[in-house]
Every structure is written in structure tokens, then in C-alpha cells.
C-alpha positions as CSV (number, residue, x, y, z in Angstrom):
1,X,10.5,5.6,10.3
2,X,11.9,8.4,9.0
3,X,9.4,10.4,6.1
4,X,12.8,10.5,3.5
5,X,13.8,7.1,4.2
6,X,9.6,6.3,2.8
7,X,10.0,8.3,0.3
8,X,13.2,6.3,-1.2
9,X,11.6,3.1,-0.6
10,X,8.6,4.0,-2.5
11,X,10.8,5.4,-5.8
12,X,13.0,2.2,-5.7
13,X,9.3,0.1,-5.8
14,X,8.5,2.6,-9.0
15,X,11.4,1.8,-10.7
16,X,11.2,-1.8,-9.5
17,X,7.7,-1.4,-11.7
18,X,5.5,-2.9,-8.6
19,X,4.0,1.1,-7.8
20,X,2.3,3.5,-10.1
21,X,1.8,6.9,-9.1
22,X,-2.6,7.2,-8.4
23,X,-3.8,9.3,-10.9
24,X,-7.5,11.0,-11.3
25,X,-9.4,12.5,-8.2
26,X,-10.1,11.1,-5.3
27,X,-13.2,12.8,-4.5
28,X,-16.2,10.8,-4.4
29,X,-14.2,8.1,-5.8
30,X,-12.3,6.6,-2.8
31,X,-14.1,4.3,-0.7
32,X,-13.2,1.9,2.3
33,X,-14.2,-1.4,0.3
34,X,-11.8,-0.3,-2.7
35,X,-9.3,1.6,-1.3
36,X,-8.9,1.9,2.5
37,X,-5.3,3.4,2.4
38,X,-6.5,6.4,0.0
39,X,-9.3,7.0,2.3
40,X,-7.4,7.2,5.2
41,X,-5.0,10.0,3.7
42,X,-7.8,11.7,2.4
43,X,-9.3,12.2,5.7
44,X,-6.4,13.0,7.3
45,X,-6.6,16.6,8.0
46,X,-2.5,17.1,9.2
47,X,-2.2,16.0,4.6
48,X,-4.3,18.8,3.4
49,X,-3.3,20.5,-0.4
50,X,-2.3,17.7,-3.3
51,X,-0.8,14.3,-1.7
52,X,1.4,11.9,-3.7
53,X,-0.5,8.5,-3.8
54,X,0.4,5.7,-5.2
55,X,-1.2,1.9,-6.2
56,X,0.3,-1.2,-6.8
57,X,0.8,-1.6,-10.5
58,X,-0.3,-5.3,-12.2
59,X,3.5,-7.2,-11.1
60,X,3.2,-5.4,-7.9
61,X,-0.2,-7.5,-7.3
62,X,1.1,-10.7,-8.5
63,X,4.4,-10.1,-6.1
64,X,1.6,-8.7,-3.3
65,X,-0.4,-11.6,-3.7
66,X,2.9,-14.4,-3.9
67,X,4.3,-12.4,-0.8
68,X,1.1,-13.1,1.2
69,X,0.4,-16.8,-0.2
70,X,4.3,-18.3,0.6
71,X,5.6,-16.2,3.1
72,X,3.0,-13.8,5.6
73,X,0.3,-16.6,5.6
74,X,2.2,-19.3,6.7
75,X,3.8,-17.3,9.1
76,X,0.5,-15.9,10.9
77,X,-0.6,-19.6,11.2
78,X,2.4,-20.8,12.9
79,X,1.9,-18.0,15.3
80,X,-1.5,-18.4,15.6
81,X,-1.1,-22.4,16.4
82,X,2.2,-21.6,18.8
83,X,-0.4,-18.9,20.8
84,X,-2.5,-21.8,21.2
């Protein structure tokens, strides 16, 4: 996928409310158990120099976590069961 056609998805999902942009350092800070995503991009040596991150804000949880619960969920276990 395109980088611009990212980048425009993640400002619509700012002004939607559901992502914040990450502020504060992310030295020391960012760890596999907390945030795996950060972690990755911080090791990444091709992203050197200041990176935009961004987190879910407290909505974008709630819609994270409904997302998962009614749709991805029940989805994975009806592939699971038709692999079967």
C-alpha cells in the first residue's frame, strides 16, 4: 500500500478521535509487552531521525476492542473450524 494513501488513513482516524499522536520518548520506554508496534519502528534502522507515532486514543480502544469481539473473532473461528 501506498506510504500517502497511510498517511490519509491515519489523519481521517485523528479526526475520527480513535488515534492520538504518541507523545514523550521512546527511549527506554518502549517495550515488546506494552508496545510491540513502537518497538518495531524504533528498531528499524531504514526510520532513523524523529518518526510520527501514533496510539489509539480511549474511543479508539473501545471501537478496537468491539471490532475484535463482534467481527475478527468470530470470523477466525469459523475459519479455524472450516480448516478442520
Amino acid at each position: 500500500m501506498p506510504e500517502d494513501e497511510v498517511e490519509k488513513a491515519v489523519q481521517h482516524l485523528v479526526q475520527l478521535g480513535l488515534l492520538q499522536e504518541f507523545k514523550g520518548s521512546l527511549k527506554g520506554r518502549v517495550t515488546s509487552s506494552v508496545k510491540p508496534w513502537l518497538k518495531v519502528k524504533q528498531r528499524n534502522p531504514e526510520r532513523r531521525g524523529r518518526g510520527i507515532y501514533y496510539d489509539l486514543t480511549k474511543i479508539g480502544k473501545k471501537v478496537a476492542g468491539e471490532v475484535w469481539k463482534n467481527y475478527v473473532r468470530p470470523n477466525l473461528k469459523k475459519m479455524r473450524s472450516n480448516q478442520s
